[in-house]
TORKOL-93466 format. One line per 3 residues: their letters; for each residue x, y, z of C-alpha. Coordinates in steps of 0.05 Angstrom, whole numbers, plus 5000, padded with zeros to 4 digits. Example, Ala and Ser with C-alpha at 12.3 -4.5 7.8 and 13.67 -1.06 7.14 Angstrom:
2
as	5246 4910 5156 | 5273 4979 5143 .
***
This chain:
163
xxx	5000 5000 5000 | 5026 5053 4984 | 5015 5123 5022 .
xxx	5009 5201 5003 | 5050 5247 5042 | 5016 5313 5048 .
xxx	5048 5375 5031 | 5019 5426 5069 | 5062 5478 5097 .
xxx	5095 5472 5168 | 5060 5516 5221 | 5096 5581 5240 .
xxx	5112 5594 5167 | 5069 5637 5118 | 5051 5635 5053 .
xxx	5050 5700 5028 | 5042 5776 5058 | 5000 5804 5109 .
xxx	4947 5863 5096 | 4985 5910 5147 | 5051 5897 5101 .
xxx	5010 5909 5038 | 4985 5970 5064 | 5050 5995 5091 .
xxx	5082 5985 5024 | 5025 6020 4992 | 5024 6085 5033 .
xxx	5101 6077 5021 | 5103 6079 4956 | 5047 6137 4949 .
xxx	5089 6180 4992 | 5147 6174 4940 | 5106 6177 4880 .
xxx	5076 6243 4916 | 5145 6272 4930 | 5185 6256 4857 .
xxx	5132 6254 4817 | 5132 6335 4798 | 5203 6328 4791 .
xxx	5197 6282 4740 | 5136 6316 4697 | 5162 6387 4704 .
xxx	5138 6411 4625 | 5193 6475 4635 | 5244 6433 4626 .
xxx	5223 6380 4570 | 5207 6449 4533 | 5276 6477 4547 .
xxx	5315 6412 4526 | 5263 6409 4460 | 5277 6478 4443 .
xxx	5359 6471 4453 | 5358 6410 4408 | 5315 6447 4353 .
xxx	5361 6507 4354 | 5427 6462 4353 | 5397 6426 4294 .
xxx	5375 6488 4256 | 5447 6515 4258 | 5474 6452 4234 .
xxx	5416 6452 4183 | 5439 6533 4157 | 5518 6494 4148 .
xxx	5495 6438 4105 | 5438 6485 4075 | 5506 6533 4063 .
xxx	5540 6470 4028 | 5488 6437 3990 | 5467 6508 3951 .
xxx	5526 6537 3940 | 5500 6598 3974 | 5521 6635 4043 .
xxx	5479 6618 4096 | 5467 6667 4154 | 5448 6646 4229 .
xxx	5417 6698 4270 | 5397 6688 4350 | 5369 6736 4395 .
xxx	5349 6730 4466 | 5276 6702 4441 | 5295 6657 4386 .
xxx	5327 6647 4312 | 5325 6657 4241 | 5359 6628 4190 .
xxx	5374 6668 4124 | 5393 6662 4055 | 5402 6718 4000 .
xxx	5348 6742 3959 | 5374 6712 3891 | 5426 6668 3873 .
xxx	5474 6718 3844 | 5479 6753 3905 | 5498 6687 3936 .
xxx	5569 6707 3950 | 5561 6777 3963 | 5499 6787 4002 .
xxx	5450 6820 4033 | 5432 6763 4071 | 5356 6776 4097 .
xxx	5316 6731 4061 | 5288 6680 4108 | 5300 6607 4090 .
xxx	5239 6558 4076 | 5221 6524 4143 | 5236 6452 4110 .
xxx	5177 6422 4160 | 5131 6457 4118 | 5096 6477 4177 .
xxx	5111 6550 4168 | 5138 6595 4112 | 5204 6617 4147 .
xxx	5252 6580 4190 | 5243 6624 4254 | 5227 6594 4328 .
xxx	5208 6634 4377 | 5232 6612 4447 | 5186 6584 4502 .
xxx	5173 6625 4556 | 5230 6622 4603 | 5283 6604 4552 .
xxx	5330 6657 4537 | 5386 6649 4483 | 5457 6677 4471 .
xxx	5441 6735 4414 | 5494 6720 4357 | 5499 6737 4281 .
xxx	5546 6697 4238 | 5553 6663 4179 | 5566 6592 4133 .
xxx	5606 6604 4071 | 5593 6553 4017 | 5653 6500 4036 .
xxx	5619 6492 4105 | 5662 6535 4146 | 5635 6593 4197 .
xxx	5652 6671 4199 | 5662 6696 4262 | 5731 6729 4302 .
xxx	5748 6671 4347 | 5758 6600 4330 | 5692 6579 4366 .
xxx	5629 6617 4394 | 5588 6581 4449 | 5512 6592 4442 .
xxx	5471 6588 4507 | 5404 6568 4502 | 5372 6551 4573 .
xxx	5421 6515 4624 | 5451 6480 4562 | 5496 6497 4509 .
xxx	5530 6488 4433 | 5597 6504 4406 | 5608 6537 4331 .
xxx	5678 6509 4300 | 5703 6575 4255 | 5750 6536 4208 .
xxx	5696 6472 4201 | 5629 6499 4216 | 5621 6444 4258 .
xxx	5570 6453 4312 | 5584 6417 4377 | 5541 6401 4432 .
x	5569 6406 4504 .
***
């Protein structure tokens, strides 16, 4: 004959948690979520990050805009935002004026301008991308500030560097 050993569990242990513990962790958690969560949701900031990458990537836009065309390209920022211009024909492409605003390439809006968000201030500066890609300016490098973060301008290479 052959006999079935029972498996129950040995008295004194448990098999899972108690509703205090459940609780406790509960309330625990809450008062973290409570405490981090605006840190973590704060739309100031995801707007100032989104507006520094859009502003890095429209200078580096004007350079290869500058290369592909043939054509200076000039960057302008101001304390509220940028502009990105071209000449007005394509014989004046060497000698300027340069104050016709360049085609947004989105296509959501005639010009490429962006205003800044509230907030978000920028480092004004005026300078720009010859046809073979490099930058005029003085130095060898301007920084521009937008927000807390900010983006270097190589003269010689028209490289554009984030930091």
């Amino acid at each position: 004959m052959t006999s079935r050993r029972c498996m129950a569990m040995p008295i004194g242990l448990s098999g899972g948690f108690t509703l205090v513990e459940l609780v406790a962790t509960l309330v625990i958690i809450a008062l973290i979520a409570a405490v981090s969560g605006p840190l973590f949701f704060d739309i100031n900031i995801f707007r100032q990050r989104g507006f520094f990458d859009e502003t890095l990537s429209a200078v580096r836009y004007a350079q290869k805009h500058a290369v592909a065309t043939g054509c200076t390209v000039r960057v302008q920022t101001t304390a509220t935002g940028f502009t990105l211009y071209r000449p007005a024909s394509v014989a004046a492409c060497g000698t300027g004026p340069y104050n016709t605003p360049i085609a947004d390439p989105s296509g959501n809006a005639t010009t490429f301008t962006r205003t800044a968000p509230d907030g978000v201030m920028l480092d004004a500066q005026d300078f720009n991308f010859a046809p073979d890609g490099s930058a005029s300016f003085v130095p060898a490098t301007i920084t521009i500030g937008v927000g807390g973060s900010q983006f270097r301008v190589h003269r010689a290479t028209g490289f554009v560097e984030r930091l």
